[in-house]
C-alpha positions as CSV (number, residue, x, y, z in Angstrom):
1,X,-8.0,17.7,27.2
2,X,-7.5,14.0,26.5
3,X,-8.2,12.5,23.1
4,X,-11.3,10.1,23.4
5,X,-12.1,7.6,20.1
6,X,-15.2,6.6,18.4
7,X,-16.6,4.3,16.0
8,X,-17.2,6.3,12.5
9,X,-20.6,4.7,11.0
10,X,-21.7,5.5,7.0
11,X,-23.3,8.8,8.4
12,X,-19.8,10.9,8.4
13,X,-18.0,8.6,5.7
14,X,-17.9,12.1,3.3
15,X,-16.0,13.9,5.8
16,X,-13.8,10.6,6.5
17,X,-12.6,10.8,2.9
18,X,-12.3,14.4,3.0
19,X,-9.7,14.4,6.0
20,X,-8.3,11.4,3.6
21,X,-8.0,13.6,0.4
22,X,-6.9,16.9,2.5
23,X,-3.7,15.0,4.1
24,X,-0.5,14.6,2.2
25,X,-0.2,11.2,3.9
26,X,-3.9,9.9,3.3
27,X,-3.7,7.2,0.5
28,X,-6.8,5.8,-1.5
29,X,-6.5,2.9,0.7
30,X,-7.6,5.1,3.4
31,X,-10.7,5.7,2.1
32,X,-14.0,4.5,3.0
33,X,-14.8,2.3,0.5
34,X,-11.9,0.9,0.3
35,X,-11.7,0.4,3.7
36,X,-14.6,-1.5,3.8
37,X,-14.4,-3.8,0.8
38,X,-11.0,-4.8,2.8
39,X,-13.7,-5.9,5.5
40,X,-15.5,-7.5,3.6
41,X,-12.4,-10.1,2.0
42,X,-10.6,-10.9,5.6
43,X,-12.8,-11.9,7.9
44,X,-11.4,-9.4,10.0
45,X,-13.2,-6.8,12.3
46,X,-12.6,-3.2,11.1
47,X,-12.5,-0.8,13.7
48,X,-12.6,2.6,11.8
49,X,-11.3,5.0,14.4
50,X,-11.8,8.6,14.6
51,X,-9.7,10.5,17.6
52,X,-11.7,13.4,18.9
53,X,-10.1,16.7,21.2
54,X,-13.0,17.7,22.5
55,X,-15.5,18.4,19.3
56,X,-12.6,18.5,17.3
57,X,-11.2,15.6,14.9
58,X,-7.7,15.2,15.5
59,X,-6.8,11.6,13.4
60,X,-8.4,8.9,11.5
61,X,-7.1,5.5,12.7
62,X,-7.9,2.2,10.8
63,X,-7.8,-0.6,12.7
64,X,-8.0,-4.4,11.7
65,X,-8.2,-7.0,14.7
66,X,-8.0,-11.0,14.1
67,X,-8.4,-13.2,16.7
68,X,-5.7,-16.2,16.6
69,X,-6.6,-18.2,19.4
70,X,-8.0,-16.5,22.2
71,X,-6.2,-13.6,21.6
72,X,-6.7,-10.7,19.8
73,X,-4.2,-8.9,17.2
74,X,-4.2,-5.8,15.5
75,X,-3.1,-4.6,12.2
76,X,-2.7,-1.3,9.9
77,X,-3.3,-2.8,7.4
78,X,-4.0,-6.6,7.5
79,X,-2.2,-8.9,6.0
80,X,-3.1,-10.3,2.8
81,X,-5.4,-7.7,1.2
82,X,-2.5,-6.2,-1.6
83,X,-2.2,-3.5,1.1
84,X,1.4,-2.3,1.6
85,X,1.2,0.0,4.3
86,X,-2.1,2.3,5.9
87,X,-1.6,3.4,9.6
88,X,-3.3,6.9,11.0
89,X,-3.9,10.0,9.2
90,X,-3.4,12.8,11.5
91,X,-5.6,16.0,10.6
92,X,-3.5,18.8,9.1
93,X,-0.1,17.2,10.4
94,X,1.8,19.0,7.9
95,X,1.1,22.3,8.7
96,X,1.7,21.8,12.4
97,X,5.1,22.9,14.1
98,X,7.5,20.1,14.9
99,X,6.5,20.2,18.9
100,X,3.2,19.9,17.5
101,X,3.5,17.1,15.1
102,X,5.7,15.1,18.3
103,X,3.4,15.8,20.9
104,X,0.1,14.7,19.1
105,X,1.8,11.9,17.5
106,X,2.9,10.5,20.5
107,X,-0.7,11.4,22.2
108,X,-2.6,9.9,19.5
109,X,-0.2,6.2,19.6
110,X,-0.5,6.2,23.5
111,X,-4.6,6.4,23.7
112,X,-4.4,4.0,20.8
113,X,-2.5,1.1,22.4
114,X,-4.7,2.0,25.3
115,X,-7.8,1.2,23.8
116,X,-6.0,-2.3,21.8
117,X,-3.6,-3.7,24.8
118,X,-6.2,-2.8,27.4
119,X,-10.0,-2.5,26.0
120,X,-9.7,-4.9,23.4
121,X,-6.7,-7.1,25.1
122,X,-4.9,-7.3,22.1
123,X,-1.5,-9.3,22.2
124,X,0.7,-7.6,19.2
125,X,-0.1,-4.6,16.9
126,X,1.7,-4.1,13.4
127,X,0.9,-0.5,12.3
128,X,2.6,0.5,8.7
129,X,2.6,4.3,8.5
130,X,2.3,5.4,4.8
131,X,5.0,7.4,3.1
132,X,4.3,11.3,4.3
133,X,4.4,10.2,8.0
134,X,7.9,9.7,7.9
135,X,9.0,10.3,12.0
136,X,8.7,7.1,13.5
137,X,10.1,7.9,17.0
138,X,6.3,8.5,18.4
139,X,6.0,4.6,18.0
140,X,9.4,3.7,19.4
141,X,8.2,6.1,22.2
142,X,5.3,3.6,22.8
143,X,7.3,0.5,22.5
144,X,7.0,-0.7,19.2
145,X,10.0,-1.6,17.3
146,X,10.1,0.2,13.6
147,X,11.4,-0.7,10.9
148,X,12.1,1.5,8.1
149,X,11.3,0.6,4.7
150,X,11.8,2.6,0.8
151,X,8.9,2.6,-1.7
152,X,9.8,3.6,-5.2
153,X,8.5,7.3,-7.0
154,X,9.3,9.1,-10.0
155,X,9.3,12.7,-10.2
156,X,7.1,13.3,-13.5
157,X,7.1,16.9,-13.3
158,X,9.9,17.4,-16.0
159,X,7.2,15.7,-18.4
160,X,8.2,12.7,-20.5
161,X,10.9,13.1,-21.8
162,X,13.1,13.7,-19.1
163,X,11.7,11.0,-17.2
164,X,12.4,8.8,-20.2
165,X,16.5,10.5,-20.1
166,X,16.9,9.6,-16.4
167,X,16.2,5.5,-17.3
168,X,19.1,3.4,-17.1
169,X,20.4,3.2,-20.9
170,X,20.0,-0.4,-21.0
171,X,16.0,-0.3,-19.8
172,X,16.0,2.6,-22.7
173,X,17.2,0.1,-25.0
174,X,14.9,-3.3,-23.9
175,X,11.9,-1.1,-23.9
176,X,12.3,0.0,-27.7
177,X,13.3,-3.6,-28.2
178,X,10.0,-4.4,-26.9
179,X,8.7,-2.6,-29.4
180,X,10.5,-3.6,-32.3
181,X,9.7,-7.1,-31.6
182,X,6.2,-6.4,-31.8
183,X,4.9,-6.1,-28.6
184,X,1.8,-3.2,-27.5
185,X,-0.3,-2.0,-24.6
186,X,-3.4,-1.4,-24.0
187,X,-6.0,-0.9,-21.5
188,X,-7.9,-3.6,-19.9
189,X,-11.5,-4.4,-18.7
190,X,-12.9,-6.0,-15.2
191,X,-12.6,-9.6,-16.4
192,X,-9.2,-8.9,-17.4
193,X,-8.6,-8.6,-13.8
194,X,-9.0,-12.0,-13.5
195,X,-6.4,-12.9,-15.8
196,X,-3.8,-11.0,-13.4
197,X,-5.0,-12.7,-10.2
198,X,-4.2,-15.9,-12.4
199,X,-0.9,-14.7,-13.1
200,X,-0.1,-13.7,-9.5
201,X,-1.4,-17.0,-8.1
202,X,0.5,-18.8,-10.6
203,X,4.1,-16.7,-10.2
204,X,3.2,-17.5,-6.0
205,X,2.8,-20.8,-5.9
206,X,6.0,-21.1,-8.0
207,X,7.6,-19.6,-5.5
208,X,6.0,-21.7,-2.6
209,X,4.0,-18.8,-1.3
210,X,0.4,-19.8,-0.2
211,X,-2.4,-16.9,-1.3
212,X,-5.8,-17.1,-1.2
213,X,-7.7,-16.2,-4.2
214,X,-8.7,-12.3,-4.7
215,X,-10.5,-12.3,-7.4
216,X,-13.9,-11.3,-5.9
217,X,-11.9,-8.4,-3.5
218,X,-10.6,-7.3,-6.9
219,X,-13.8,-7.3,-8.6
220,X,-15.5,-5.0,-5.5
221,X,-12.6,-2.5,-5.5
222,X,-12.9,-2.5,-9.3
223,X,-17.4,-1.7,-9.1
224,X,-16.6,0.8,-6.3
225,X,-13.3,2.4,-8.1
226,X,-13.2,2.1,-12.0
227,X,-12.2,5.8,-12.5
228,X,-9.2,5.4,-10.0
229,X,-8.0,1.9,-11.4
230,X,-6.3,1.6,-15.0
231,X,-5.5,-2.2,-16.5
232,X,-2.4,-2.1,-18.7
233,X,-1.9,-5.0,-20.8
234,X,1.1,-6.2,-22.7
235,X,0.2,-8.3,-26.3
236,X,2.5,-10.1,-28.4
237,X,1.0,-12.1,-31.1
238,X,-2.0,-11.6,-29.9
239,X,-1.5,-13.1,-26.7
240,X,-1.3,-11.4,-22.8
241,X,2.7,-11.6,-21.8
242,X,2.5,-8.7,-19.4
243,X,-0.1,-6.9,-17.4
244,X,0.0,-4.2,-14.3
245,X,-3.0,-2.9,-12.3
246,X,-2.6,1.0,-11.6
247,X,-4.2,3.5,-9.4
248,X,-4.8,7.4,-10.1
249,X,-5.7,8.9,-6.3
250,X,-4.6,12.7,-5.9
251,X,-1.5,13.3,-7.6
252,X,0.0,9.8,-7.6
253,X,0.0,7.4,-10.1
254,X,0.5,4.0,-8.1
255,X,1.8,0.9,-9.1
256,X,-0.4,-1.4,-7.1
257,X,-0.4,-5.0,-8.5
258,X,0.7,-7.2,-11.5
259,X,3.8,-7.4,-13.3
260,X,4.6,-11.1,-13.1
261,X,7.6,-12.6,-14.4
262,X,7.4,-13.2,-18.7
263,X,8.5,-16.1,-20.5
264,X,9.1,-14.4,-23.2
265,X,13.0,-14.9,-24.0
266,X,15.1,-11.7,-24.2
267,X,12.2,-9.9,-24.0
268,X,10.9,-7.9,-21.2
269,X,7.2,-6.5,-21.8
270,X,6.6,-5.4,-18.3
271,X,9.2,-2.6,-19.2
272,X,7.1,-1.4,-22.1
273,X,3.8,-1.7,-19.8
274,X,5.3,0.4,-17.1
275,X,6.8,2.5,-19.1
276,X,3.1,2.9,-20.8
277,X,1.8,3.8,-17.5
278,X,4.2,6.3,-16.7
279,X,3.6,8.3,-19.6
280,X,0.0,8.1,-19.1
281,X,0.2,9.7,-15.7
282,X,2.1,12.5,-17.4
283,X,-0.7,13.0,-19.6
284,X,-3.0,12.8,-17.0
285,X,-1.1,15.9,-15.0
286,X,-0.3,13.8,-12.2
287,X,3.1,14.6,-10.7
288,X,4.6,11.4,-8.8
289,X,4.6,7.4,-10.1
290,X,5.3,5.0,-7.6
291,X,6.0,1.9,-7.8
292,X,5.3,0.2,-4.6
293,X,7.5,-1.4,-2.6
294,X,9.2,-2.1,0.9
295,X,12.8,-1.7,-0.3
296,X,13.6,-5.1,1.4
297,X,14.1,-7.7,-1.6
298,X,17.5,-6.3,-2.9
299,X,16.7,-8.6,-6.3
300,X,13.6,-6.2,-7.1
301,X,15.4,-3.4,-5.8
302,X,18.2,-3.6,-9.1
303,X,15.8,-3.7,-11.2
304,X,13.0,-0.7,-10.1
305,X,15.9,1.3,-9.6
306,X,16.8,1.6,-13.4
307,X,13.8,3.6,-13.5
308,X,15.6,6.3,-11.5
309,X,13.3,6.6,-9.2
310,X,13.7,8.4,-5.4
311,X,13.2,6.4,-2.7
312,X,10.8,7.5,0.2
313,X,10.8,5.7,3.5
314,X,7.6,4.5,5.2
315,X,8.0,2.4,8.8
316,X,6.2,-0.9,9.9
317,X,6.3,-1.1,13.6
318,X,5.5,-3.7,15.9
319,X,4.4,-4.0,19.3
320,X,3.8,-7.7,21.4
321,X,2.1,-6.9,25.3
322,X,5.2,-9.1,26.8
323,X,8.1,-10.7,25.8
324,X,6.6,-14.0,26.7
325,X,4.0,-13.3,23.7
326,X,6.5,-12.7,22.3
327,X,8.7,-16.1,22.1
328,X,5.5,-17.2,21.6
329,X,4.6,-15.5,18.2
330,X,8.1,-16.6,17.2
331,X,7.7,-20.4,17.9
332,X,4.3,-20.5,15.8
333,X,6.1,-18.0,12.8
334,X,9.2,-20.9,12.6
335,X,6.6,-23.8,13.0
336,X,4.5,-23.1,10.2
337,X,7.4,-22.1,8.0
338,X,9.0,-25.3,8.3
C-alpha cells in the first residue's frame, strides 16, 4: 500500500506534537507552534505534511516553499528563521529493524519529491535531517547530495562536577577568572530578548552578513514558549557583556541563540554564561546540552570543543530538478555575493 500525504489543520495539532515528543529525533522546532510562528516571520507557505499507510501515520514532514521567480523551492527548514536543521519525523523509527528503517525512509523521500518536483514543480529542495536520523543514504538514494555536518552535546549524566573535570583546563581557569573579576549571571525577561537580537544584528553586520530583524519572531516564540526558553545574562558593573537564549524540550538543554563576541579585554563572560547554563540543565535533570552547530566553521569549532563535548552528525541534503537549474542557482548565489 502506497503512502498518500495530507495537509494537517489545528484539529489534530495534539497528536502532531505527540508523534514530535514520542521520537528521539523530533526537536521542539518540530512542534506545532513553533512551526507555525516560523510561518508567520518568512513569508513562506508551510506545508505541514503528514504521510499516511492506509489509516496509519507513518511520518510528519514539514515543508517550507518560496517562490523565487516563477519557480518554486523547498526547504526543511527555511532559511533565516534561527533554525539549524528540521527535516521528517518518522513514527517509531527507532524501534524498527534496519530493513525497516531503509525501506520506509526511502518510501517516505520518494512520494515526497513526488508531490514537490511534480505536484508543486518545485526546482531544488534543501532538507536538514535533525541529529537522531543519522542514515542519509535514503536521500542520496533520491538524488540529493548530503552533506554531513556535527552539532555539539555534552553528556551531563555524570552530574556537575564531572562535566566541569572534562573542560579544557584553560576554559576551567577563564571561567573562575570570570568570576574573580566580578562578573554574574542571571536570568532574563521578554524585553531582554531584544537586547540579544541587538547584539546579533550588530556582531552581523560587522561581519558583512545581511539579517533581517527578529525581534517580533522572537517575541511570539517567547508568548507561545516561556517555560521551554531560559535568558542567561552575563553583568559586569552593572552592565550586559554576555547573554545566550536556551531551550529545555525533552531531555536536551539546547543552545539556541546568543553569545556574541565581548569587548571585554581578557575576559570572556560567555564562558561563565554557558557554563551557568550547563549547570542549570543538571539541576533541572536533563541529560544532554548541546550547543548548536554545523561543525563547518573550524574557528568556532576550537573553541566549543574545550567544552568536551561529543559530536553528533546531522545531514543537509540538496536536490535541483536538472543540472541546468542547477548552473543556474549557482550564477545567481556568485552574483549576489559579489
Amino acid at each position: 500500500m502506497t503512502l498518500n500525504f495530507i495537509q494537517a489543520d489545528e484539529s489534530i495539532k495534539r497528536e502532531w506534537d505527540e508523534f514530535v515528543v514520542s521520537s528521539p529525533h523530533g526537536t521542539i522546532f518540530h512542534t506545532w507552534s513553533w512551526l507555525k510562528i516560523v510561518e508567520d516571520h518568512t513569508r513562506m507557505k508551510y506545508l505541514p505534511l503528514i504521510a499516511y499507510r492506509g489509516a496509519d501515520p507513518v511520518a510528519l514532514y514539514p515543508i517550507f516553499i518560496r517562490k523565487v521567480a516563477i519557480f518554486n523551492t523547498a526547504y526543511s527548514p527555511p532559511p533565516g528563521a534561527y533554525l539549524l536543521y528540521l527535516g521528517p519525523v518518522i513514527i517509531d523509527y527507532h524501534l524498527k529493524k534496519q530493513d525497516k528503517k531503509e525501506s520506509v525512509f526511502k518510501e517516505l523521500q520518494e512520494e515526497i519529491d513526488r508531490y514537490l518536483f511534480e505536484n508543486l514543480r518545485c526546482k531544488y529542495a534543501r532538507i536538514r535531517l535533525s541529529p537522531g536520523l543519522s542514515d542519509s543514504r535514503p536521500l542520496r538514494w533520491c538524488g540529493y547530495t548530503p552533506d554531513p555536518l556535527y552539532t555539539y552535546r555534552i553528556n551531563l549524566s555524570s552530574g556537575t562536577e564531572a562535566v566541569w573535570q572534562q573542560f579544557d583546563r584553560k576554559l576551567r581557569v577563564g571561567i573562575n577568572r570570570a568570576i574573580k573579576e566580578g562578573i554574574t549571571v542571571r536570568e532574563g525577561s521578554k524585553n531582554d530578548l531584544m537586547l540579544i537580537e541587538d547584539d546579533l544584528l550588530r556582531r552581523r553586520k560587522e561581519q558583512g552578513i545581511k539579517s533581517p530583524d527578529h525581534s517580533k519572531y522572537l517575541m511570539d516564540l517567547f508568548d507561545k514558549y516561556k517555560e521551554n526558553m531560559i535568558i542567561f545574562l552575563a553583568y559586569h558593573q552593572e552592565k550586559i557583556v554576555g547573554n545566550l537564549v536556551a531551550l529545555k524540550f525533552k531531555d536536551i538543554m539546547y543552545l539556541w541563540i546568543g553569545t556574541p563576541k565581548s569587548s571585554l579585554r581578557g575576559i570572556y563572560p560567555n564562558d561563565l554564561v554557558q557554563w551557568e547554563a550547563i549547570q542549570r540543565a543538571c539541576r533541572d535533570g536533563l541529560h544532554w546540552f548541546e550547543n548548536m552547530d554545523g561543525g563547518d566553521n573550524p574557528r568556532l569549532t576550537v573553541y566549543k570543543s574545550k567544552y568536551n563535548p561529543e559530536p553528533v552528525i546531522w545531514f543537509s541534503a540538496e536536490k535541483y530538478s536538472s543540472f541546468l537549474y542547477k548552473a543556474g542557482v549557482k550564477i545567481i548565489r556568485r552574483s549576489s555575493s559579489n
